[in-house]
FINUGU-694248 format. One record per residue (C-alpha): residue number from 0; chain; y, x, z. Coordinates in steps of 0.1 Angstrom, whole numbers. Layout:
BEGIN
> i, ch, v, u, w
> NUM, A, Y, X, Z;
...
This chain:
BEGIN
> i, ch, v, u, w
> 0, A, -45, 311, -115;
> 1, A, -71, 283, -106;
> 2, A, -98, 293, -130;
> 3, A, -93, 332, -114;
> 4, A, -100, 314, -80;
> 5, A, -124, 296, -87;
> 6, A, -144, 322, -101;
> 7, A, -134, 346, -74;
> 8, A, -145, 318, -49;
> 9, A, -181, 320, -68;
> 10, A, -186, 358, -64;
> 11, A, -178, 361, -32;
> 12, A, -194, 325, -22;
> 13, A, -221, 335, 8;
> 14, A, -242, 295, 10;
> 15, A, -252, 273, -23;
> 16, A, -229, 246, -26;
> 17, A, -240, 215, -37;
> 18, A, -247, 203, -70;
> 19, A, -218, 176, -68;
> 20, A, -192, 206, -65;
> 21, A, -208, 229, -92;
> 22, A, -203, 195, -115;
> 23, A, -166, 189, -104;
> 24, A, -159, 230, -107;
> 25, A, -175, 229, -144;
> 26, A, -162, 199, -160;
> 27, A, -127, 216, -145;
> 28, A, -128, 245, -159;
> 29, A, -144, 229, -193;
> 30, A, -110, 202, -194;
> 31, A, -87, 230, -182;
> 32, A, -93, 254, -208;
> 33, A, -99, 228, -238;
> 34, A, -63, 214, -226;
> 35, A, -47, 249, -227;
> 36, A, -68, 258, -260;
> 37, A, -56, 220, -277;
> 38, A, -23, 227, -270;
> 39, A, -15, 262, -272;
> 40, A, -37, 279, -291;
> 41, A, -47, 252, -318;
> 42, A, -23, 252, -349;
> 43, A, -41, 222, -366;
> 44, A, -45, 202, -333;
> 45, A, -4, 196, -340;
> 46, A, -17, 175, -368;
> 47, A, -50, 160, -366;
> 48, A, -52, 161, -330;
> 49, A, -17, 154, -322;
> 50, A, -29, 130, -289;
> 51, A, -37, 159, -270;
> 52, A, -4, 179, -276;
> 53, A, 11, 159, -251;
> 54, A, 28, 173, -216;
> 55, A, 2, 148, -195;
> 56, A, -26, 167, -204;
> 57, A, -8, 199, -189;
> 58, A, -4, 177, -159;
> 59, A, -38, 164, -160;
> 60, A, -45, 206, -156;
> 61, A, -23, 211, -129;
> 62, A, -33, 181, -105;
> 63, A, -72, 192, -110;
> 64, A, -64, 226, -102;
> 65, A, -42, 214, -74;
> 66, A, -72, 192, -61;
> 67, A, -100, 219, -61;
> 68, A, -71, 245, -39;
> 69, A, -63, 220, -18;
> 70, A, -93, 210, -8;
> 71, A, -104, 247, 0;
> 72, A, -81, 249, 31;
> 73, A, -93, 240, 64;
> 74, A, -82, 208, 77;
> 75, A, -86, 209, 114;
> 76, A, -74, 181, 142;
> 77, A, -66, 195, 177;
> 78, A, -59, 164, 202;
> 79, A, -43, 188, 229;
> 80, A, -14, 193, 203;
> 81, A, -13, 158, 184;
> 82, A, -30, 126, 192;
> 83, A, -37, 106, 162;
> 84, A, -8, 84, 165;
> 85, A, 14, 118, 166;
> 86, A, -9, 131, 134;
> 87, A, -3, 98, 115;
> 88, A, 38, 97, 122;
> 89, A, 39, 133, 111;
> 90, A, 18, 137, 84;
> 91, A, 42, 103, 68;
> 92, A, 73, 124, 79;
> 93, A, 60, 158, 66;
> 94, A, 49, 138, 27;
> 95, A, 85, 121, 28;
> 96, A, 100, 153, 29;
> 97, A, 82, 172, 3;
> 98, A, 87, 143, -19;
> 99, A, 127, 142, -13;
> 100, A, 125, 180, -25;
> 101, A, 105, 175, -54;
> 102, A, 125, 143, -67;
> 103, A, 157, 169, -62;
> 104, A, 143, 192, -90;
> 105, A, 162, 196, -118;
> 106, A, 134, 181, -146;
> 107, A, 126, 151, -121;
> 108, A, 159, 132, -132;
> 109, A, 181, 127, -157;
> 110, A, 212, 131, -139;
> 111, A, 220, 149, -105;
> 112, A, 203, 126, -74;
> 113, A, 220, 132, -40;
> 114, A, 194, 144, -11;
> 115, A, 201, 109, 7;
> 116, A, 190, 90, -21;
> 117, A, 165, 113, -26;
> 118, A, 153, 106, 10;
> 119, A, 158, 74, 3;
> 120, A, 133, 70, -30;
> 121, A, 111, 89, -12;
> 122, A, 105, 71, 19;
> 123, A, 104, 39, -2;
> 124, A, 78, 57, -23;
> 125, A, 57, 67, 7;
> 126, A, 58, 37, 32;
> 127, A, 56, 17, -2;
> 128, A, 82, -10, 4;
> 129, A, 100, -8, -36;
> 130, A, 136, -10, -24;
> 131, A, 156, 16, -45;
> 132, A, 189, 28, -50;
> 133, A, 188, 38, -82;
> 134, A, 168, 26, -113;
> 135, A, 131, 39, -117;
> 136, A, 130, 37, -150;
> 137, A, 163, 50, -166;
> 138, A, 172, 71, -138;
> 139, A, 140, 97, -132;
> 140, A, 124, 115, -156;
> 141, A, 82, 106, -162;
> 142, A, 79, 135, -143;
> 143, A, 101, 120, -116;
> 144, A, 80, 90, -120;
> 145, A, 53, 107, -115;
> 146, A, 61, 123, -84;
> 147, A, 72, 86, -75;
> 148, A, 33, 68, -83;
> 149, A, 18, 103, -62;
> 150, A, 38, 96, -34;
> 151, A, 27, 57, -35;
> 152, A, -9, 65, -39;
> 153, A, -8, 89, -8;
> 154, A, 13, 67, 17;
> 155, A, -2, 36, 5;
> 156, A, -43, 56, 16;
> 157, A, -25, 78, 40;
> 158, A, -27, 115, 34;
> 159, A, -52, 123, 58;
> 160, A, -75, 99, 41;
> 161, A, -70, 125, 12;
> 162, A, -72, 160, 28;
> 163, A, -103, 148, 51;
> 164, A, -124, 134, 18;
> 165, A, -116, 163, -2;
> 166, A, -125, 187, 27;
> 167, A, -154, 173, 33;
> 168, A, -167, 167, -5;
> 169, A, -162, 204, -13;
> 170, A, -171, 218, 21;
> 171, A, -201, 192, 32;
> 172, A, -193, 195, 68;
> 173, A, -164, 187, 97;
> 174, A, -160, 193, 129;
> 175, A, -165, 165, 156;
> 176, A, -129, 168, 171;
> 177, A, -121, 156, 132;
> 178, A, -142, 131, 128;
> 179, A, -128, 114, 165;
> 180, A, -96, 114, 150;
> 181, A, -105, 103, 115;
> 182, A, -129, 76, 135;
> 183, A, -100, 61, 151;
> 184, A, -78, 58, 118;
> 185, A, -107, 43, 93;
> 186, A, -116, 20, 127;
> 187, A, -154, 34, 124;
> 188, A, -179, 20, 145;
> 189, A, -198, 53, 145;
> 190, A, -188, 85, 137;
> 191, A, -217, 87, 114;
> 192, A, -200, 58, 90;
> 193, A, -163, 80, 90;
> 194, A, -168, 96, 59;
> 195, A, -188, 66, 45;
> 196, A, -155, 51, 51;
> 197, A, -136, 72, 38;
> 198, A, -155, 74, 4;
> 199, A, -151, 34, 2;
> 200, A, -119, 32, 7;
> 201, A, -117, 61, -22;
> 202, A, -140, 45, -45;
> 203, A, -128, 13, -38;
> 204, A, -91, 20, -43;
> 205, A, -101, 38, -81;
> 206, A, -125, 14, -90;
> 207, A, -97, -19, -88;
> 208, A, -65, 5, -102;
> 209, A, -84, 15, -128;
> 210, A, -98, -21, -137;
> 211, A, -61, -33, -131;
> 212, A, -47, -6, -155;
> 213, A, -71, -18, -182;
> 214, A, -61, -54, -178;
> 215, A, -26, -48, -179;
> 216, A, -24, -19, -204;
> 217, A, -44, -50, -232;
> 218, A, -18, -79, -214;
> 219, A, 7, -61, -229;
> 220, A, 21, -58, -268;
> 221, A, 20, -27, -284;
> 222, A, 54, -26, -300;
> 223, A, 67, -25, -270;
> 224, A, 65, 11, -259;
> 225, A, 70, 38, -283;
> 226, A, 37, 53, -282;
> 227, A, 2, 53, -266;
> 228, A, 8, 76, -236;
> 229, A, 44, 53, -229;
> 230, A, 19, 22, -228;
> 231, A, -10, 39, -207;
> 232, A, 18, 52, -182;
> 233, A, 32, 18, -179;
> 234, A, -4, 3, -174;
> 235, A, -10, 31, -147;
> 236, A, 19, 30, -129;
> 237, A, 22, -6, -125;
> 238, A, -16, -11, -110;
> 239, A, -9, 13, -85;
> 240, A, 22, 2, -74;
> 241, A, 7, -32, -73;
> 242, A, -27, -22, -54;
> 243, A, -2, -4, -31;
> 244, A, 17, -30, -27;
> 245, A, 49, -8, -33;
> 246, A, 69, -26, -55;
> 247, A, 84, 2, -77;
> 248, A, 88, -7, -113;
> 249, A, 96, 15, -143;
> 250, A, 118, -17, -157;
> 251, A, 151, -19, -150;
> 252, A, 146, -63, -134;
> 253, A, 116, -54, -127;
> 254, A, 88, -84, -139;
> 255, A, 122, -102, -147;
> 256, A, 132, -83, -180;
> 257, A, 132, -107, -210;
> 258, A, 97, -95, -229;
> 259, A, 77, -95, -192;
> 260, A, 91, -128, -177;
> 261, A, 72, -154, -195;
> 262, A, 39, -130, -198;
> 263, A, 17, -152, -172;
> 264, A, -11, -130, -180;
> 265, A, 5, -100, -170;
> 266, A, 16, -121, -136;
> 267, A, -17, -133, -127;
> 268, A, -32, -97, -133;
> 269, A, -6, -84, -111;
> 270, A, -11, -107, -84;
> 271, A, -52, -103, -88;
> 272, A, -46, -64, -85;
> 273, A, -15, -68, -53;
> 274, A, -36, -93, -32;
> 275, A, -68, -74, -35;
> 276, A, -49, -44, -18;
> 277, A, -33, -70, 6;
> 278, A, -64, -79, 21;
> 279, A, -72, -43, 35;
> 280, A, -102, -23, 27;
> 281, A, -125, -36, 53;
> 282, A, -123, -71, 43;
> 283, A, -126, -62, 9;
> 284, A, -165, -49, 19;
> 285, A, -169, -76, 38;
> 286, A, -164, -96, 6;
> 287, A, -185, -75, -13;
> 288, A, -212, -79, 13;
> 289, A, -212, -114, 17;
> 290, A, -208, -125, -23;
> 291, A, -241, -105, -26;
> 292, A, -259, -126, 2;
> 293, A, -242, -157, -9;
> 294, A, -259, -151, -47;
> 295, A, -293, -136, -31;
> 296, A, -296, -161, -4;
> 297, A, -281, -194, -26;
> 298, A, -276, -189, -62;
> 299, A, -310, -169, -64;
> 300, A, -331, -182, -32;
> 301, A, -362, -167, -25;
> 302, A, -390, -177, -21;
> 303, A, -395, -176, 15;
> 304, A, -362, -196, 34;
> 305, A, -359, -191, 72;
> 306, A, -338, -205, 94;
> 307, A, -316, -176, 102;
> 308, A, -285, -171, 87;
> 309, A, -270, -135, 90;
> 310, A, -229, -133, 106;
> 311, A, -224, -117, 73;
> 312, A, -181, -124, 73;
> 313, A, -170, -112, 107;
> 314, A, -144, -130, 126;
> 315, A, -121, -107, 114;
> 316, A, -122, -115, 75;
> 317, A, -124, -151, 83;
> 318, A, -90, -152, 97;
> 319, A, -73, -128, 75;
> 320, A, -88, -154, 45;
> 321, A, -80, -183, 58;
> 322, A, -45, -171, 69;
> 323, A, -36, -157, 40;
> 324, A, -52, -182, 18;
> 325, A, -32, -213, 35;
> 326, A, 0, -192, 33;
> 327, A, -7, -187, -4;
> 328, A, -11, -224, -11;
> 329, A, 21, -238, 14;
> 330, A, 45, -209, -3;
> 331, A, 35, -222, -36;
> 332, A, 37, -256, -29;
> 333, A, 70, -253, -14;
> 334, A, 83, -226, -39;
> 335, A, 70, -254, -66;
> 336, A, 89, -282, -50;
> 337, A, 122, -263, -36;
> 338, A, 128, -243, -75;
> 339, A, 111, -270, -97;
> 340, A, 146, -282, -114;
> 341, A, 167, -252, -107;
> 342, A, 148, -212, -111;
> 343, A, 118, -233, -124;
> 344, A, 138, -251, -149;
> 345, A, 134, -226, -178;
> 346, A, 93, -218, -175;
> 347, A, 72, -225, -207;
> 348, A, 57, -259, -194;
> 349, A, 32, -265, -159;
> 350, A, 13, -235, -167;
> 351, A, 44, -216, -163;
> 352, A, 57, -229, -135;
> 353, A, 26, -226, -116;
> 354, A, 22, -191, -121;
> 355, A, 59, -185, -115;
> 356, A, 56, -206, -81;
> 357, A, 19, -182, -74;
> 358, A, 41, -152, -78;
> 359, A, 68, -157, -61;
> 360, A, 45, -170, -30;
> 361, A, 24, -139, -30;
> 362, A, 47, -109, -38;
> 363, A, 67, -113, -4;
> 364, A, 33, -104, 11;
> 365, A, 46, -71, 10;
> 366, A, 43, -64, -31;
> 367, A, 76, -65, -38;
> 368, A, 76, -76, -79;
> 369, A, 97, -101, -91;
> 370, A, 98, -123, -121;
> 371, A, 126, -142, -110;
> 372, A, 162, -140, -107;
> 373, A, 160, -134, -65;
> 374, A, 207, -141, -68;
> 375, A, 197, -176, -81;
> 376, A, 175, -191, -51;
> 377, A, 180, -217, -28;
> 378, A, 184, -211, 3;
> 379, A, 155, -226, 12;
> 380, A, 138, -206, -10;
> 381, A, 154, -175, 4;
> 382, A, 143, -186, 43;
> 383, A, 106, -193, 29;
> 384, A, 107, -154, 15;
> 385, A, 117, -141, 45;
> 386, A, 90, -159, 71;
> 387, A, 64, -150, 44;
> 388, A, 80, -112, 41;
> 389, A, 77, -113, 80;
> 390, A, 44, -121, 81;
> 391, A, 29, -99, 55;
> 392, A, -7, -85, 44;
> 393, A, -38, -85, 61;
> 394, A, -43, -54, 85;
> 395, A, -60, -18, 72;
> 396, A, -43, -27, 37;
> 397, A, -18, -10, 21;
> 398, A, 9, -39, 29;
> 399, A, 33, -42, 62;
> 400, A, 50, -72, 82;
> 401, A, 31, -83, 112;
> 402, A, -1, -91, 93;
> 403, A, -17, -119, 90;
> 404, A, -40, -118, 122;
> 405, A, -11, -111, 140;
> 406, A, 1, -145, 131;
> 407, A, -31, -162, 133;
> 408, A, -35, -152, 168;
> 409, A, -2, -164, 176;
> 410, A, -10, -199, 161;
> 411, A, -41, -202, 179;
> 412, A, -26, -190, 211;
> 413, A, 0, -222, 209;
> 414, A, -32, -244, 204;
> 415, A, -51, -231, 233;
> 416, A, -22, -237, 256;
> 417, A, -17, -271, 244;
> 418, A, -50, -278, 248;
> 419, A, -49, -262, 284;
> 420, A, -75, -237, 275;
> 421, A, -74, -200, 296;
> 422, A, -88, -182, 264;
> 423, A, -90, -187, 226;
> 424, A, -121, -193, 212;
> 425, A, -132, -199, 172;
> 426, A, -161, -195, 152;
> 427, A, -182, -191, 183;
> 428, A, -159, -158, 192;
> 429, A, -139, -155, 220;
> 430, A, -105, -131, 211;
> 431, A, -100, -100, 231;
> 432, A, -80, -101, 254;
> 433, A, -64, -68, 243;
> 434, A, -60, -81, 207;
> 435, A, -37, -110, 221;
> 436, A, -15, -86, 239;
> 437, A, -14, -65, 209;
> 438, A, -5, -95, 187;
> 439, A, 24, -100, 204;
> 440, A, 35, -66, 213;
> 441, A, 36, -64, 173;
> 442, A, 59, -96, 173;
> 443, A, 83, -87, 198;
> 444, A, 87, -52, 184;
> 445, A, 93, -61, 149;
> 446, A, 118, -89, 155;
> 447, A, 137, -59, 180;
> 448, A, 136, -33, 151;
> 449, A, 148, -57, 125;
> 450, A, 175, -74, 151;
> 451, A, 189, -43, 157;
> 452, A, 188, -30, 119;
> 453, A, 208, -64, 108;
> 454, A, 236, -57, 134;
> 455, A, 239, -21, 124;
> 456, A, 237, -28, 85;
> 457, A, 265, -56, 93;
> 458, A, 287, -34, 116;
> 459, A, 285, -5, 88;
> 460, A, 292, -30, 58;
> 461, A, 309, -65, 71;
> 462, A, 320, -71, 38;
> 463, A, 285, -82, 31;
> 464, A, 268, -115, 38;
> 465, A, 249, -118, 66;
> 466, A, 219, -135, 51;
> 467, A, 217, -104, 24;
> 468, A, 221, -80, 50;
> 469, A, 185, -102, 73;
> 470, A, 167, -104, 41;
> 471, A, 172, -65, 34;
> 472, A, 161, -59, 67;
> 473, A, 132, -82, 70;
> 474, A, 122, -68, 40;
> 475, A, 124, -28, 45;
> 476, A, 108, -37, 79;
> 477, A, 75, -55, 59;
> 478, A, 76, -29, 33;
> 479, A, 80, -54, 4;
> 480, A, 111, -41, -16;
> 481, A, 125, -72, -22;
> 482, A, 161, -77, -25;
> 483, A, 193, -102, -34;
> 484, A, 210, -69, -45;
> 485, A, 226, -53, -20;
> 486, A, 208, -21, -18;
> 487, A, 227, 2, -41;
> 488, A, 262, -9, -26;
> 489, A, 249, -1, 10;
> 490, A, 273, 27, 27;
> 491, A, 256, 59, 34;
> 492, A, 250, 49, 74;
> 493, A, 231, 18, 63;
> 494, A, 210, 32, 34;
> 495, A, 202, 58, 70;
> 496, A, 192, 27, 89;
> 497, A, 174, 9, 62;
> 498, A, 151, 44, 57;
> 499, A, 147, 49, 90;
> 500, A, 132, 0, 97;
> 501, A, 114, 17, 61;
> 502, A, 98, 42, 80;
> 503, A, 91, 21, 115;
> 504, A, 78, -6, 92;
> 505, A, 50, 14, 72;
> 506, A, 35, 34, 110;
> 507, A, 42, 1, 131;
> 508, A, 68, 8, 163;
> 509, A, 39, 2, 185;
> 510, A, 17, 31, 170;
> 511, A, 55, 50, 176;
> 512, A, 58, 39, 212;
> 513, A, 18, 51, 217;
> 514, A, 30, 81, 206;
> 515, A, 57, 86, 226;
> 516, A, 41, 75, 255;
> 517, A, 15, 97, 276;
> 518, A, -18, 74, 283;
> 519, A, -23, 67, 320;
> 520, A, -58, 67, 333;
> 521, A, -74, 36, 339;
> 522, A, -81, 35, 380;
> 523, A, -106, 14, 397;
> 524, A, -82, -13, 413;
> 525, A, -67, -43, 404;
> 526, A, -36, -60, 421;
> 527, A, -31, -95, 433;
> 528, A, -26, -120, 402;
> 529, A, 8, -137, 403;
> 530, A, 22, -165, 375;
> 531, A, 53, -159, 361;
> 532, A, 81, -190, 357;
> 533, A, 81, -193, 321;
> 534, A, 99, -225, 312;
């Protein structure tokens, strides 16, 4: 049915379209029917081509197909009906749903899956956090799994991100109500730079999964998986649950399972491909943009050397790199020091424990893997998991908590007070005002949210320990799908309250509460200024 439309869509086509479309619409129809040819029609490919007679490359088929259809209808913003908060609440609800549905069908499971834990999978999938109620890997079928990575890849870009690019790629053109909204998601300067954006972020996101899959699929041993498409699904699946920061895991411990424990290079890959999509997409260019000064400007100099010196790192990578590279170093060092003769104890030699200590410092940043045995921590340990769940990745990422500015801005607000200082200043940069009332809107909110989802998880299960039920909490609220094993014995009313901190978590209860709320206009007075009695 896709070739037929696509060739009807040629006929009765009334402008050129560009070159980049007639490529994508050839090499689609050249795949599709070589797939269907290969594996249908071909006797001898059974046997000398026996690669292609696989059900992925059906899939492969479908999702192109799916794509090129997809991206023919007409994706159109009206901020009379939704505001962009509203869009971006809905368009999470609206993917959570259809994925519940499609994890329901009969060949997405091996067994029958109830619609709550359905819901359930599914809104872990989407606002990648990793907590699950049953097991990924023995429990859904590769379809199921499937279905599963999709759902990560959308929720962790956002679905808009998807249907805008595709729109526009195919149909070279959107209308300036669109690109408002769309400006105010990607946080474009210009409305000319949305769809530049938008193909970063894209490219961006590909480019490191795909680099990640590579260096995990060759981390691993062969004998491992029964075949070549079992060890290029595992690659695969694991990059984008790790760019994502989701957390899912086709292995029944996860990291922890006795042949992936003591891989360090698998670790350290992991944690390469998870931080990277911690960080958040504009930091990532702002990275990218400043190594390639640093090597023109330092490494290579030029001939002529000036005095200027460009603000290539804005003020806004600087703190999200310094925040999240002292967190990283404390949570190891103190991971290292707290587990060293207990977890740490059986780890092949420094190397080991190092990498161990790395891991388990940077995956409650909202990744969610584990290579450890999360009933056998201290509690120490177990307190140092949940401030560094709380705090989470860096903002515009695919990770949750409060983020890491968040935090930083809360640090340097104690400091400026001590110091008796009316504003907070750094780098030269004074803070917005509006970004410190923000910050700590963000605090208050999530530490309300997960408050109330502790007492409601204890109230609906008081046979479990309270600490279990905080660190469930804190970490459905951050998205990071760590657990000390709770989450399959949770009743049915607190697997409903964990899905719904899952969902508050992954949109933010203050983009909810904009929502909700209808925007007064601003008015040209200002009221007497009072202080407050704080302490």
């Amino acid at each position: 049915m896709g070739l037929v439309a696509t060739a009807i869509r040629y006929l009765k086509q009334n402008k050129v379209l560009k070159r980049k479309v007639i490529v994508f619409d050839a090499l689609s129809i050249i795949v599709i029917l070589s797939i269907v040819y290969l594996h249908f029609f071909s006797e001898q490919s059974h046997e000398k081509l026996s690669i292609f007679y696989d059900d992925i490359w059906v899939k492969l088929a479908i999702i192109l197909t799916f794509i090129r259809e997809f991206a023919e209808r007409k994706v159109t913003y009206k901020r009379t009906f939704l505001n962009p908060a509203q869009l971006f609440i809905v368009s999470f609800l609206m993917l959570i749903l259809l994925g519940s549905f499609l994890l329901m069908l009969p060949n997405a499971t091996y067994t029958h899956i109830s619609f709550l834990d359905a819901l359930f999978t599914a809104t872990s999938a989407v606002c990648v956090t990793g907590l699950v109620v049953v097991d990924t890997g023995t429990f859904f079928t590769q379809f199921g799994q499937t279905v599963i990575i999709i759902m990560i890849q959308i929720g962790g870009l956002g679905i808009l991100t998807f249907a805008s690019y595709f729109s526009y790629f195919f149909k070279d053109g959107s209308t300036y109500e669109n690109q408002l909204v769309l400006g105010d998601m990607t946080n474009s300067q210009k409305m000319s730079e949305v769809f530049n954006t938008l193909k970063g972020i894209l490219f961006i996101t590909f480019i490191i999964e795909s680099l990640g899959a590579l260096l995990i699929y060759t981390s691993l041993d062969r004998k491992l998986f029964d075949s070549f498409f079992e060890h290029l699904f595992f690659a695969a699946f694991h990059s984008v649950s790790a760019f994502c920061n989701a957390g899912f895991s086709t292995l029944s411990n996860s990291l922890y399972e006795t042949e992936f424990r003591f891989n360090y290079t698998l670790q350290f890959v992991i944690i390469c491909i998870f931080m990277l999509g911690g960080l958040g997409f504009p930091i990532v260019v702002n990275l990218v943009k400043y190594t390639k000064y640093f090597f023109l400007s330092r490494v290579f100099r030029r001939k002529r050397q000036t005095a200027y010196r460009p603000w290539v790192l804005n003020i806004n990578s600087r703190i999200a790199l310094i925040t999240t590279t002292a967190l990283t170093i404390a949570g190891t060092l103190l991971f290292f020091m707290n587990e060293y003769h207990y977890i740490l104890s059986d780890q092949k030699g420094m190397v080991g424990k190092f990498v161990t200590s790395l891991f388990a410092a940077t995956t409650p940043r909202t990744s969610g893997f584990n290579t450890i045995d999360m009933g056998a921590l201290q509690m120490s340990s177990v307190l140092l998991i949940i401030l560094l769940m709380w705090i989470g990745a860096s903002p515009a990422s695919t990770g949750g908590g409060i983020k890491t500015n968040t935090f930083a801005i809360a640090i340097l607000n104690f400091l400026s007070l001590a110091k008796g200082k009316s504003r907070i200043e750094i780098y030269r940069r004074e803070i917005a005002n509006v970004s410190i009332r923000r910050a700590f809107a963000v605090i208050s909110l999530s530490l309300i949210v997960i408050g109330i989802g502790i007492f409601a998880v204890s109230e609906f299960d008081p046979q479990i320990k309270l600490i279990d039920i905080a660190f469930e909490c804190f970490s459905a609220y951050s998205t990071v799908g760590l657990s000390l094993g709770i989450t399959s014995s949770l009743s049915v009313s607190s697997k409903f309250v964990i899905i719904v901190i899952m969902f508050i978590g992954r949109v933010s209860m203050l983009s909810i509460i904009i929502a909700v709320f209808k925007k007064v206009k601003h008015k040209n007075y200002r009221y007497p200024t009072e202080e407050i009695t704080i302490n």
